[in-house]
C-alpha positions as CSV (number, residue, x, y, z in Angstrom):
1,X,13.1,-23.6,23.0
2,X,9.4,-23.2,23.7
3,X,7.1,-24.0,21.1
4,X,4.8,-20.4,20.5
5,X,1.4,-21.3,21.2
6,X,-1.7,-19.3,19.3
7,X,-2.6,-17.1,22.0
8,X,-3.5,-14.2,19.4
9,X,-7.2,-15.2,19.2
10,X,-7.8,-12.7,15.6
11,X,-5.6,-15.2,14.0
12,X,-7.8,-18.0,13.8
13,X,-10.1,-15.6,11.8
14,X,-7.0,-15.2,8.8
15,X,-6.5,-19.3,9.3
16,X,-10.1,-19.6,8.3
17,X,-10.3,-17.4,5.2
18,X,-6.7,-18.1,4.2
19,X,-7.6,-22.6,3.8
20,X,-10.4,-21.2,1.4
21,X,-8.2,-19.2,-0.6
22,X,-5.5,-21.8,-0.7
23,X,-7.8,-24.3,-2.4
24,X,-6.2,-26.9,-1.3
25,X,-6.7,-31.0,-2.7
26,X,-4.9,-34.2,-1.8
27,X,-1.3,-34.5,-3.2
28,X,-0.2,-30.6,-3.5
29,X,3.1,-28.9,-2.8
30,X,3.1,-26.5,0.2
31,X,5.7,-24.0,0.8
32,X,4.9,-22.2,4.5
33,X,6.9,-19.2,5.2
34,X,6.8,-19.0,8.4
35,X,3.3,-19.1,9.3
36,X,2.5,-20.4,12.8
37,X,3.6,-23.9,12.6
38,X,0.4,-25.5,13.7
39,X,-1.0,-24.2,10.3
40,X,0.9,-25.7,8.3
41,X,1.1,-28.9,10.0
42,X,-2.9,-29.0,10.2
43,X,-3.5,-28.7,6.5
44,X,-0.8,-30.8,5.4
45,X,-2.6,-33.7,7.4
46,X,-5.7,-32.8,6.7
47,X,-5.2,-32.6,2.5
48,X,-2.2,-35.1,2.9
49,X,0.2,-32.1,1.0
50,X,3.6,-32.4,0.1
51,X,4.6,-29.6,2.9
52,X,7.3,-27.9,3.7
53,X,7.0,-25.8,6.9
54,X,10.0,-23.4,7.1
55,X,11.4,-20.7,9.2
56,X,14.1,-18.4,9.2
57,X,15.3,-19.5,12.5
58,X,16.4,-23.4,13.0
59,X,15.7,-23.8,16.4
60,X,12.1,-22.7,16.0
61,X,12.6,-25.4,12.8
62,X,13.9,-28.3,15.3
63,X,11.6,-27.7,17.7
64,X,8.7,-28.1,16.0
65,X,10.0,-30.9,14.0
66,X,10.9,-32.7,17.3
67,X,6.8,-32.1,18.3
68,X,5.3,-32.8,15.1
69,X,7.9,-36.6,15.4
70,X,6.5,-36.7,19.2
71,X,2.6,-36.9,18.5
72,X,2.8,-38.9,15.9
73,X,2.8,-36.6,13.1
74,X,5.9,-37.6,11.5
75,X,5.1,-37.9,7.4
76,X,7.6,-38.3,4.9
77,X,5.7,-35.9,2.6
78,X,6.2,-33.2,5.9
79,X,9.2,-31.5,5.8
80,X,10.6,-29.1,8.4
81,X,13.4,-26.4,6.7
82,X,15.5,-23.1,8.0
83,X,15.1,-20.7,5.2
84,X,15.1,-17.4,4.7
85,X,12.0,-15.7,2.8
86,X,13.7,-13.2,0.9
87,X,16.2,-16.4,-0.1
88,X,14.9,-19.9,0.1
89,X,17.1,-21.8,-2.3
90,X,14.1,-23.4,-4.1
91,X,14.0,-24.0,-7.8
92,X,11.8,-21.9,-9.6
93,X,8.5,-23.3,-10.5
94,X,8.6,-25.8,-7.5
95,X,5.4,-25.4,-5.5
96,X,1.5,-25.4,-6.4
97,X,0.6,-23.3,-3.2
98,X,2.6,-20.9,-1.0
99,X,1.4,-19.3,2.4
100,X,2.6,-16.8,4.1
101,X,0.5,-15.7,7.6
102,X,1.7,-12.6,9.5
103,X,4.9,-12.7,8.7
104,X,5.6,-9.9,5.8
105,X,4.7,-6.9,8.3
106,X,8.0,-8.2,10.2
107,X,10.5,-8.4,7.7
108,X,12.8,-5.1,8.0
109,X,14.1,-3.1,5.2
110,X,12.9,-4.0,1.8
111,X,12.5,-7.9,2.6
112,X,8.7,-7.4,2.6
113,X,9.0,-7.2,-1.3
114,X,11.7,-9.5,-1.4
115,X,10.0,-12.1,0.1
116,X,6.7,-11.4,-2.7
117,X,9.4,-11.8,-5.4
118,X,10.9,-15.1,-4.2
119,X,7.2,-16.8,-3.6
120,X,6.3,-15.4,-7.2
121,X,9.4,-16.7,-8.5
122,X,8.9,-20.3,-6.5
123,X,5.1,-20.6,-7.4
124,X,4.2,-22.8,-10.3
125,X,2.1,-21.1,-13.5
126,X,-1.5,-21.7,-12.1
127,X,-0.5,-21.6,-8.5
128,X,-1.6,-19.4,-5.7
129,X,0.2,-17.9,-3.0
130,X,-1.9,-16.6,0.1
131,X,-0.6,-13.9,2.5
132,X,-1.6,-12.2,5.2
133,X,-0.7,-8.8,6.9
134,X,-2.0,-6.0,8.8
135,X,-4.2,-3.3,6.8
136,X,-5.1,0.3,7.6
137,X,-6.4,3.5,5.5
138,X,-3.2,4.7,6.7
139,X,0.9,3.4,6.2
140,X,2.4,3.0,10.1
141,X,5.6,1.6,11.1
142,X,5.3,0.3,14.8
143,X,8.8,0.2,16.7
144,X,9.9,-1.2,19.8
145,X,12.7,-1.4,21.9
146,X,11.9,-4.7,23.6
147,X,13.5,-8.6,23.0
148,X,10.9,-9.9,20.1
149,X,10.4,-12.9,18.8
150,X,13.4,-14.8,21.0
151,X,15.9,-12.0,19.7
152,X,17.9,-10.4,22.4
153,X,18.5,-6.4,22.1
154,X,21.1,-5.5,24.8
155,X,21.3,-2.1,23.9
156,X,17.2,-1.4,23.5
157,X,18.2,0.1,20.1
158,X,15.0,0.6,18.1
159,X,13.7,-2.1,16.0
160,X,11.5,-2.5,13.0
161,X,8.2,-4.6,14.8
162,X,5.8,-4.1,12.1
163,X,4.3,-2.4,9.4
164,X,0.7,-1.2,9.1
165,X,-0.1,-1.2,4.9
166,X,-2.4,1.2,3.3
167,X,-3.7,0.9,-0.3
168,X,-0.6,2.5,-1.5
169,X,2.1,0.1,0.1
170,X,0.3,-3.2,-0.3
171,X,0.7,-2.7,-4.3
172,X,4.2,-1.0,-4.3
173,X,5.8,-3.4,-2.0
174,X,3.6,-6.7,-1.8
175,X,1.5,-6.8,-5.1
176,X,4.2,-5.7,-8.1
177,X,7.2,-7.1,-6.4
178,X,5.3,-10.5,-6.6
179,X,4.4,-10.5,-10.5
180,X,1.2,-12.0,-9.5
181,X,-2.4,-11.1,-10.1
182,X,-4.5,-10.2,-6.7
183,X,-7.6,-12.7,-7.6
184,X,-9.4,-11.8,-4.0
185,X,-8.9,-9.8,-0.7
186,X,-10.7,-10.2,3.0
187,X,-10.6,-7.2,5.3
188,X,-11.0,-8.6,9.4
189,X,-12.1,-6.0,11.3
190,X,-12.6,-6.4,14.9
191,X,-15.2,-4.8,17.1
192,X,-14.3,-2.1,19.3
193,X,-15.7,-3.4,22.5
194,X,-13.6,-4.4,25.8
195,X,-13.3,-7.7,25.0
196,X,-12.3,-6.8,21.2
197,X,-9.7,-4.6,22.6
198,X,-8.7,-6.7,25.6
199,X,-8.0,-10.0,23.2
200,X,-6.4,-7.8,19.8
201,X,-4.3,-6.1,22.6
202,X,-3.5,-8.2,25.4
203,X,-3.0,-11.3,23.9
204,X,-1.1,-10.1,20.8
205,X,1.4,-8.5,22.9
206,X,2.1,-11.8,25.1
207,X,4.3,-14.0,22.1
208,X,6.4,-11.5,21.2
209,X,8.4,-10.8,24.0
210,X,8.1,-13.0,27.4
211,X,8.2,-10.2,30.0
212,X,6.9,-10.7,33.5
213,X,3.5,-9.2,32.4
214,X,3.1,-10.8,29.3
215,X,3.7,-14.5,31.4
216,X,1.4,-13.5,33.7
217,X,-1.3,-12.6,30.8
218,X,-0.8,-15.4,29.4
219,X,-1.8,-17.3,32.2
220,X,-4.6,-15.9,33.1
221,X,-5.8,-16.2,29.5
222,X,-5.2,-19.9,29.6
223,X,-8.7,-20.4,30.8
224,X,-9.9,-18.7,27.1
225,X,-8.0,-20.5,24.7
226,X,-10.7,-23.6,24.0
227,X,-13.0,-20.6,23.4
228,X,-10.5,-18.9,20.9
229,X,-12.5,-19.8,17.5
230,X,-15.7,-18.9,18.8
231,X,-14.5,-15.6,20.1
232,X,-12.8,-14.8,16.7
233,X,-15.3,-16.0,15.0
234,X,-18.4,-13.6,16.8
235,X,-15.9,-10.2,17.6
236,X,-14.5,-9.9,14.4
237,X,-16.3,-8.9,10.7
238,X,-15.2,-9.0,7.0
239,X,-14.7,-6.1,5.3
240,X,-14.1,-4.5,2.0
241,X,-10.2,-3.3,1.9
242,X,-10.8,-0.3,-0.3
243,X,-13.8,1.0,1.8
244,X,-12.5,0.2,5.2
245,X,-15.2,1.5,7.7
246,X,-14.7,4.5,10.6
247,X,-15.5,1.9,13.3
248,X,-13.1,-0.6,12.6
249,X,-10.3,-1.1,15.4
250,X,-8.1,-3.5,14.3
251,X,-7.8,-5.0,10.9
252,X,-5.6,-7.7,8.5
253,X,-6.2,-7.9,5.1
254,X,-5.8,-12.1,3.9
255,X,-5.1,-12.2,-0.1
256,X,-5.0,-14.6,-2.9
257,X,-2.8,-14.1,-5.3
258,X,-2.3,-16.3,-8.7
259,X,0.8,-17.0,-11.1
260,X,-1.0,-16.5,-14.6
261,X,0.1,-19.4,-16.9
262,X,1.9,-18.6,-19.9
């Protein structure tokens, strides 16, 4: 299986604001949900966490495991794990940080608000979970017919690919499922300028289903990827969620949510 690199150059943005929210120090427990993998595997070296990095399908699981044992990245305290979201078999109370990064919008049916109860219910009193998912002024539901993420669909039916939250949705179905209390939000807006659109569009497209376009993107973006943070960094903007500007093209809301104590 090939390892999905970060091609999608806003999410370097939602890495940056989502380490500050985690508030991360050496000798933590991490539970990833199925975040991109590099992540998770960055701050666990970085803060030396107790980490586990999980996913709901194990051969995305063994192949990273089998890189991260490759470069030398192999830690006891790093953990690899197939697990559902919606179900991860964890005791309650178990970890001091969860993380979540554009995965939620994905989950079909109700497991959006599933998976906000399970981290809730996993989260020690005092702990923080940080998610992120797309944001509008305005609930979408974007479908596809196309092979995503590695998932064959002989028979093109139409498929959940994800969810746009407004206001309304992201407290019935991310905030209240969770039981937590929403201590800060970050609105990433993205200038609406060729490259803006060429990069949000373009390049978000390309990992989720490996068409003969999308390869051929893909490589003709290779050139761009060392400039990735800079270019996220300079074409996209904070802003507040509940006064989301006219101009804004493209948006993700990153927020930190706590588990009061007792």
């Amino acid at each position: 299986m090939q390892l999905a690199p970060i091609t999608s150059f806003p999410r370097l943005a939602e890495f940056e604001v989502a380490e500050r929210f985690l508030d991360l120090r050496t000798g933590l427990s991490l539970l990833d949900l199925a975040s991109p993998k590099i992540f998770g595997l960055v701050l666990s070296r970085r803060f030396s966490l107790d980490a586990w990095l999980t996913d709901i399908w194990e051969e995305e699981v063994s192949a990273w495991k089998a890189w991260a044992e490759s470069a030398g990245w192999a830690d006891p305290k790093l953990r690899f794990e197939a697990c559902d979201a919606r179900r991860t078999g964890f005791p309650d109370k178990s970890f001091d940080r969860v993380v979540s990064i554009s995965v939620l919008e994905h989950i079909e049916g109700d497991g959006d608000s599933s998976a906000m109860r399970e981290m809730g219910r996993v989260l020690k009193p005092g702990g923080i979970a940080v998610v992120s998912i797309p944001f509008s002024r305005r609930f979408k539901m974007k479908m596809t017919r196309s092979r995503i993420y590695g998932v064959e669909n002989p028979g093109k039916k139409e498929q959940l690919f994800l969810r746009v939250y407004d206001q309304q949705t992201l407290e019935q179905r991310i905030l209240r499922p969770s039981g937590l209390f929403l201590q800060e939000a970050t609105a990433l807006g993205l200038r609406t300028s060729f490259w803006s659109r060429f990069f949000a569009e373009a390049l978000s497209d390309t990992t989720q289903s490996l068409t003969r376009r999308n390869k051929l993107v893909y490589l003709l973006t290779l050139p761009f990827f060392p400039a990735f943070p800079r270019l996220s960094r300079s074409l996209r903007y904070r802003a507040d969620y509940r006064r989301l500007p006219v101009s804004l093209y493209f948006h993700d809301i990153v927020l930190k949510l706590v588990k009061k104590r007792p």
